[in-house]
Every structure is written in structure tokens, then in C-alpha cells.
C-alpha positions in Angstrom: -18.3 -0.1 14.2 -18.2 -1.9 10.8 -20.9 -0.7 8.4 -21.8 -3.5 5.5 -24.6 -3.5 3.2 -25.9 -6.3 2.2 -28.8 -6.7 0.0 -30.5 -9.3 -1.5 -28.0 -11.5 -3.6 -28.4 -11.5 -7.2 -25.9 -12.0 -9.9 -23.8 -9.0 -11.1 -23.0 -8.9 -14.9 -20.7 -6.6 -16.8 -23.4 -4.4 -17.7 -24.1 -3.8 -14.0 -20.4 -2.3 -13.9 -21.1 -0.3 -17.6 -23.8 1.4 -15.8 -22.6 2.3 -12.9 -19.7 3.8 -15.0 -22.1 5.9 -16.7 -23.4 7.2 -13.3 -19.9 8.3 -12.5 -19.1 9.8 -16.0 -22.5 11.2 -15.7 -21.4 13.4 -12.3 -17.7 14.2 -14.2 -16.0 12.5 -11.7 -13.6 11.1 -13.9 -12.3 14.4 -14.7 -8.7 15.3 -13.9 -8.0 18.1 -10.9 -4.9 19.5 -12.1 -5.7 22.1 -9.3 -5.6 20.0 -6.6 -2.6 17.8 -7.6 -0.2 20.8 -8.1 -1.3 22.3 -4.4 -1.0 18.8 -3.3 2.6 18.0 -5.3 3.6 21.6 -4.3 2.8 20.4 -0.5 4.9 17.2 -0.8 8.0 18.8 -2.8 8.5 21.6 0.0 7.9 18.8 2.6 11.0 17.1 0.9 12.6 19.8 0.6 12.4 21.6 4.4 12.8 18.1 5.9 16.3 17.9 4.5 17.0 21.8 4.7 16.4 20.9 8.2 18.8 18.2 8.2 21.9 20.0 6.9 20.9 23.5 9.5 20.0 20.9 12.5 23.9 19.3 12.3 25.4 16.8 14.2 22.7 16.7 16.8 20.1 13.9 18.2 17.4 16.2 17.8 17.8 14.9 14.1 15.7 12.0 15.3 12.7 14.8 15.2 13.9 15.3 11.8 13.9 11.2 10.6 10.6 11.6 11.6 9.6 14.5 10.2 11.3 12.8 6.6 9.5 9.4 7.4 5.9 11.3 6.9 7.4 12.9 4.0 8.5 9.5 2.5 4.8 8.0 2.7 3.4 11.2 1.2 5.9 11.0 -1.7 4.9 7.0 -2.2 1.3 7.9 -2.4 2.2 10.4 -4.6 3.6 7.7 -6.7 0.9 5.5 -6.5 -1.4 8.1 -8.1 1.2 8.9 -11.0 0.6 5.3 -11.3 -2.6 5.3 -12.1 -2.7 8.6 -14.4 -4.9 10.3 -12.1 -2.1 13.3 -11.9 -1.2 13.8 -15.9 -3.5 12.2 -18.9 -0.4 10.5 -20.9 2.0 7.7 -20.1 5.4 9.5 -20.7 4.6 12.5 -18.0 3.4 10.1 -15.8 6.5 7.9 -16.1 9.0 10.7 -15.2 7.5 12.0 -12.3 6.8 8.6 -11.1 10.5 7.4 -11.4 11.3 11.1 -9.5 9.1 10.7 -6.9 9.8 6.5 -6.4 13.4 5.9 -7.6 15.0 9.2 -6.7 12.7 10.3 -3.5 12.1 7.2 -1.7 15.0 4.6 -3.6 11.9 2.4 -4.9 11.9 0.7 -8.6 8.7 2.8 -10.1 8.8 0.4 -12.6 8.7 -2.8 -10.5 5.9 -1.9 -8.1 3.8 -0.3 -11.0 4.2 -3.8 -12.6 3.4 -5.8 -9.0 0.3 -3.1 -8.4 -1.0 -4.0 -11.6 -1.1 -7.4 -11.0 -2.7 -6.9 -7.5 -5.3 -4.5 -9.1 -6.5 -7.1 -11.8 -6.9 -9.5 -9.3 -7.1 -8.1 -5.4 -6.8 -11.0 -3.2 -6.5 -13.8 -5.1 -4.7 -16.4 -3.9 -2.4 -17.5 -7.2 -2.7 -14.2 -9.0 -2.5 -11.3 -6.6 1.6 -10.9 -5.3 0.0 -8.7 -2.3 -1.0 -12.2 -0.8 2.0 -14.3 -2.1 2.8 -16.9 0.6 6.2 -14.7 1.5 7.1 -13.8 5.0 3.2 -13.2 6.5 0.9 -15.7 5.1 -2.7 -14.8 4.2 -4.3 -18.6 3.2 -4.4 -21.1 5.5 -3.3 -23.8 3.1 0.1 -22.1 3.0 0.9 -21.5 6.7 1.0 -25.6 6.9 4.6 -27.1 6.6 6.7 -23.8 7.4 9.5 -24.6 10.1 12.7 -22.1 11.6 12.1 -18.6 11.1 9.4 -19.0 8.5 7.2 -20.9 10.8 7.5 -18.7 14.3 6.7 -15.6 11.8 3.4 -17.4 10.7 2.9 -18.6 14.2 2.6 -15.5 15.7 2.2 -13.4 12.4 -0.8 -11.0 14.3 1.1 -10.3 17.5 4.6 -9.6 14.8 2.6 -7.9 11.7 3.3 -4.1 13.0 7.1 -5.1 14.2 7.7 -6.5 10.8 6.6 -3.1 9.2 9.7 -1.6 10.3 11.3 -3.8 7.7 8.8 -2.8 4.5 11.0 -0.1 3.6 13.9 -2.2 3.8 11.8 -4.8 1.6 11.4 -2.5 -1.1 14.6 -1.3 -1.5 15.7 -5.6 -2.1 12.4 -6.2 -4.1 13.4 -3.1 -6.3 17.4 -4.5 -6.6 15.7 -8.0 -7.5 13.6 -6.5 -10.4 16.2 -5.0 -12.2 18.5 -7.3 -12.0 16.3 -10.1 -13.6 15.1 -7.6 -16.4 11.3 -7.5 -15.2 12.4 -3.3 -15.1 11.1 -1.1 -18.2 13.9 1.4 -18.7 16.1 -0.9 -16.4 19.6 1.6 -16.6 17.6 4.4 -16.4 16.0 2.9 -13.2 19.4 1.3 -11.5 21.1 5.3 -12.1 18.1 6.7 -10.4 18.8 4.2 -7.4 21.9 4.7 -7.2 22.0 8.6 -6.8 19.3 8.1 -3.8 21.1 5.5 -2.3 24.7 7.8 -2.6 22.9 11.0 -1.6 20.9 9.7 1.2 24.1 8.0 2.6 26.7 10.7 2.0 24.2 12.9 3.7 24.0 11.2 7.0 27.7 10.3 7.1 28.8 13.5 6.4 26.4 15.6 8.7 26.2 13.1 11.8 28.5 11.1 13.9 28.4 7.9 12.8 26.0 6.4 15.9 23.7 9.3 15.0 23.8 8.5 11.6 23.1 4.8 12.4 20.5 5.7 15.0 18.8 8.0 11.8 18.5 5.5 9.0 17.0 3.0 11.7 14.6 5.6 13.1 13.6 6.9 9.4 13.2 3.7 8.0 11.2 2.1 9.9 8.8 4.8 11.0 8.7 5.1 6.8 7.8 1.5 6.6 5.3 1.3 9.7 3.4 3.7 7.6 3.5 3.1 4.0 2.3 -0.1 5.5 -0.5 1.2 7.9 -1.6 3.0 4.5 -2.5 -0.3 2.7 -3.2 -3.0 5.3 -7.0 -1.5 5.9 -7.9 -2.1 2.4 -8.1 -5.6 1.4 -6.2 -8.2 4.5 -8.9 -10.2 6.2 -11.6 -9.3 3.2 -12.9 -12.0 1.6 -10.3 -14.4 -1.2 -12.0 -14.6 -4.4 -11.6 -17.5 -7.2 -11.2 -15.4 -9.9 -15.1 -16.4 -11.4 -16.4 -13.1 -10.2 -17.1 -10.4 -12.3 -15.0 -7.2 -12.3 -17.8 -5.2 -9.8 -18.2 -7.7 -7.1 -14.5 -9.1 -7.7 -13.5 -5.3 -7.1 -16.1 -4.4 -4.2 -16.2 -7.8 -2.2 -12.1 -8.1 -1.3 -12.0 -4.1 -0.4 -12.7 -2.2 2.5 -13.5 1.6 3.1 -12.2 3.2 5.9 -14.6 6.3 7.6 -12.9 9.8 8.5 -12.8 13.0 7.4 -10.5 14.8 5.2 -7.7 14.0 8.1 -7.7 10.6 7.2 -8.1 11.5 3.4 -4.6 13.2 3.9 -3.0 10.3 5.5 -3.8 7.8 3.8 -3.7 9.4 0.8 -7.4 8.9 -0.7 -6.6 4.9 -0.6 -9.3 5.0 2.7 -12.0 5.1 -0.9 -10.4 1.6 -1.6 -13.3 -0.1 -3.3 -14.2 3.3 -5.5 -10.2 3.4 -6.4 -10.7 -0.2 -7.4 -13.6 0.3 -9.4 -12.2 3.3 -10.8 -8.4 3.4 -10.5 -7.8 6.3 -13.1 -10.3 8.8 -10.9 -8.7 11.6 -9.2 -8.5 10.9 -5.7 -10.8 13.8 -4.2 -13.2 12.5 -6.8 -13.1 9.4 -4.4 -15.2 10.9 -1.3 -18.0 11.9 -3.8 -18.1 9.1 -6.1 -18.9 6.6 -2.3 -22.3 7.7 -2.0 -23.1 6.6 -5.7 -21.3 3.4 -5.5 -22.5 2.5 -2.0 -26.4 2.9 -3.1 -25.8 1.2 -6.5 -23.9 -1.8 -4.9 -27.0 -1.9 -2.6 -29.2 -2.0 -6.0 -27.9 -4.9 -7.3 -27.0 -7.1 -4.4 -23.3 -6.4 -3.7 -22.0 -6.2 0.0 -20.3 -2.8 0.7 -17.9 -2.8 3.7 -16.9 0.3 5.5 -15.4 0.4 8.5 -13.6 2.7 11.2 -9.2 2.6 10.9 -9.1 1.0 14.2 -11.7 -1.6 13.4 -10.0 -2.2 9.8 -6.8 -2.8 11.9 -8.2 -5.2 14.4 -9.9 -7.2 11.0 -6.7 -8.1 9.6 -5.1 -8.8 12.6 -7.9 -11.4 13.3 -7.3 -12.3 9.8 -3.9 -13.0 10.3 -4.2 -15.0 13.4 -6.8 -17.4 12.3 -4.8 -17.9 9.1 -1.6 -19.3 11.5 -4.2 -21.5 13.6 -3.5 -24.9 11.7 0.1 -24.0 11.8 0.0 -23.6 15.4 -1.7 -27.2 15.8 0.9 -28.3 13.3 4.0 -27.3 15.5 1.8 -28.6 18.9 1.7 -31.6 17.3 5.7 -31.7 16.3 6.0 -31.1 20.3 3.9 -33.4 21.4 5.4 -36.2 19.2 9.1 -35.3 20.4 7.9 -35.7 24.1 6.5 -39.3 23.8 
């Protein structure tokens, strides 16, 4: 069940924002929770760490397939770690930040920290935006119908039957990130490019020897599939509740409703706080990036009545309903280019 408020319209202003900020403030909820994050870091680091002890005791054996598993979890933990090193809700300062970020991303997972803070940025300042958000980029799965028209080959089966192919092509986000991170630095859009490019390099050296050296190589084969793409599958179920199939704005919003109106909560308990990280609070993260993320869970109720106060819709929604959204989403956006390739057929047959 989808639960959306939706209140008399009026126009929101900046001062509507400035006030509800002072709400927040008010309640301390911007404070950091250096308690939490080292419990939760501490958590993550011996998750790392006993997947992989696991890997060298386990040997050459195909229960190491429990183990890819096991190390796939870990993966998306460490990412969402990332993510809130990101947005200094772990450390105050840039520098601290930085460092741990480029641990946790370039040398944990073999992401460019640097390239996806700078691509997270962007889709921050502008969530869902057609030109201005690279999160709905007309790349492999298209998310505006204008775009789906004229793709052919590959490209246009993909958009075709992008709802039915959007978890399948998960397996290949972590794959994706690992080429998107390789782009970055080499076109110079990397901060601390060499820095970056060594960090890379040790994962990608130490992640390979690892398997080559412990397994046979159809095990070790068999692993990086298995890892990887479980690792994908769910960095990727992480984000797609948030924002794909919410509304696309034009940019002439102000920063509450632009924020509020292309998110999407997801409803759980502190289950699905752990798994997806805190980002299941997507419209207070957006509102308040910077705010620790079991802040999130009590700053809802606050934002949730105030956006009914001034006339702002307020989605929240259960996973599997969030799921089935975007998937609508995704098939309604490839219906003109299904007509489009009916129409190719049709005119071939005459």
C-alpha cells in the first residue's frame, strides 16, 4: 500500500525550507553520532575482514560460492558506507572524509570515490531531472519517453523490454562501475587522479591474485561471476526505490518540493534501515543530506506533517510496492518505442 499526502496545493518558497530547517535544528537532529558510526564502521570492517578470512581458511572448494555471497552483502554495506562519508554525515571535515571514502570505495569495492561523489552530487542538486541529473541519463535503461524513440540493435530490445530486463541487468552494475570509474580518471574529471588509479589498482591485483591463487580456475571464474553480480543486484535494489517512476521535474521548483516530489520513502523497521542503509528516508536524506542517517527515522515524522502544512505531496510506500512503481515506470517509458519497432515490422511486411 502506497501512502501519499496530499494537501491542498499552495506554493512553496525558500522560506518554507528555512523553517522547516529550524524545526530540525531545533530537535538536534543534525548532530553527528560518532557512536553509532564507529559500531556501525566496526560492523562493516570485521564483515570485510571475516568474509575474506573465510576465503583463504575455506580453500579450493565450491562452498566458496557461500562465501561470494557472504562478500557481496559486505560490498553493498561498504558502498553505503561510502555514500555517507560522502555526505560528511561520519566525520565534520573534508580531508577525513576523503580518506576513508577512497578506503572504503577505491580500495574495498574497486569504485573511483572521487567520480561517483562528483556524479552523486550532480544527481543530488537535481534528482530526476531530465538534462541535469546523470542517474536518468538516456544510457542503457531509459527513463523519458522522448529518449526511448529512435534506438535500434541492442539499444532498442534493452528499452523494449527494459521492465521485464531491469533486475538481469543489475548483475552488470558492479561491472558498470568498475568502467565508469576507469572512464573518469582517465579523462581527468578525478580529484587526486594518481592517487585514485594506485588505489584501483591494488584492489583489482589483490582481489584477482586472491581468487587465482586460492581456487581452481573454474571456481575462481564461477566466484567473480557469483560475487559480482549478487553485489550489483544489490547496490542497485538499494537505490531503485528512491526516485525511478517519481515524478521528472523542470528544474523551476524550489529546493523543498524539487527535493520531496521526485523521492520516495520506503516503510520497515530497523531491518530495512540496515539494508538499505538509511537511504529507505530518501526524501529526509534529500532535504538534509549532511544528517546522520539514524537521525533519518526521527526527523520523517517532522517532515511528513510540515510537507502536509504547506501543500507538498509526501510519498511512502512498502519495498515491494516501490519495486513494482519503477518497473511500471520503466515499461510505460518503452511503450512508444515498442509502437516504433511494430511499425518498422509492419512496414517491412507490406
Amino acid at each position: 500500500m502506497t501512502i501519499t499526502t496530499t494537501p491542498p496545493p499552495r506554493a512553496t518558497t525558500g522560506s518554507d525550507f528555512a523553517a522547516l530547517s529550524r524545526r530540525i535544528n531545533g530537535e538536534g537532529l543534525m548532530r553527528r553520532r560518532p557512536a553509532y558510526y564507529s559500531a556501525r564502521l566496526s560492523v562493516v570492517a570485521l564483515m570485510f575482514i571475516g568474509g575474506w578470512t573465510a576465503f583463504f581458511v575455506i580453500g579450493s572448494s565450491w562452498w566458496q560460492m557461500v562465501t561470494a555471497v557472504f562478500l557481496a552483502v559486505t560490498f553493498a554495506q561498504l558502498g553505503l558506507v561510502a555514500h555517507d562519508l560522502a555526505h560528511r554525515q561520519v566525520f565534520r571535515t573534508k580531508r577525513p572524509s576523503e580518506i576513508a571514502g577512497r578506503l572504503a570505495g577505491n580500495l574495498g569495492i574497486g569504485m573511483s570515490y572521487g567520480w561517483w561523489m562528483d556524479k552523486h552530487t550532480r544527481h543530488h542538486n537535481n534528482p530526476n531531472h531530465d538534462d541535469l541529473d546523470p542517474d536518468v541519463t538516456p544510457e542503457v535503461l531509459i527513463w523519458a519517453t522522448e529518449s526511448a524513440l529512435g534506438r535500434r540493435g541492442l539499444k532498442g530490445f534493452i528499452t523494449r523490454h527494459q521492465a521485464a530486463l531491469f533486475f538481469p541487468l543489475l548483475t552488470l552494475l558492479a561491472i558498470d562501475l568498475k568502467v565508469s570509474s576507469v572512464k573518469a580518471l582517465r579523462n581527468g574529471t578525478v580529484k587526486q587522479r594518481r592517487l585514485e588509479a594506485a588505489l584501483l589498482i591494488l584492489h583489482a591485483v589483490g582481489y584477482l591474485s586472491a581468487l587465482l591463487i586460492v581456487l581452481s580456475p573454474v571456481q575462481a571464474i564461477a566466484f567473480l561471476l557469483v560475487h559480482q553480480a549478487l553485489f550489483g543486484v544489490y547496490l542497485g535494489m538499494t537505490f531503485a526505490p528512491n526516485h525511478k517512476g517519481m515524478p521528472h521535474p523542470t528544474g523551476d521548483e524550489d529546493f523543498l518540493r524539487k527535493q520531496v516530489v521526485t523521492s520516495r520513502n520506503v516503510r520497515g523497521g530497523w531491518l530495512t534501515d540496515a539494508a538499505l542503509g538509511g537511504l529507505n528516508y530518501q526524501i529526509e536524506h534529500h532535504l538534509f543530506p549532511a544528517m546522520p542517517t539514524p537521525n533519518l527515522r526521527k526527523a520523517q515524522p517532522i517532515v511528513r506533517a510540515y510537507c502536509a502544512e504547506v501543500g507538498v505531496p509526501y510519498e511512502e510506500t512498502s519495498l515491494l510496492t516501490s519495486y513494482r512503481q519503477a518497473l511500471r515506470f520503466l515499461h510505460e517509458v518503452g511503450v512508444p518505442a515498442r509502437a516504433e519497432h511494430a511499425a518498422r515490422r509492419a512496414s517491412r511486411t507490406r
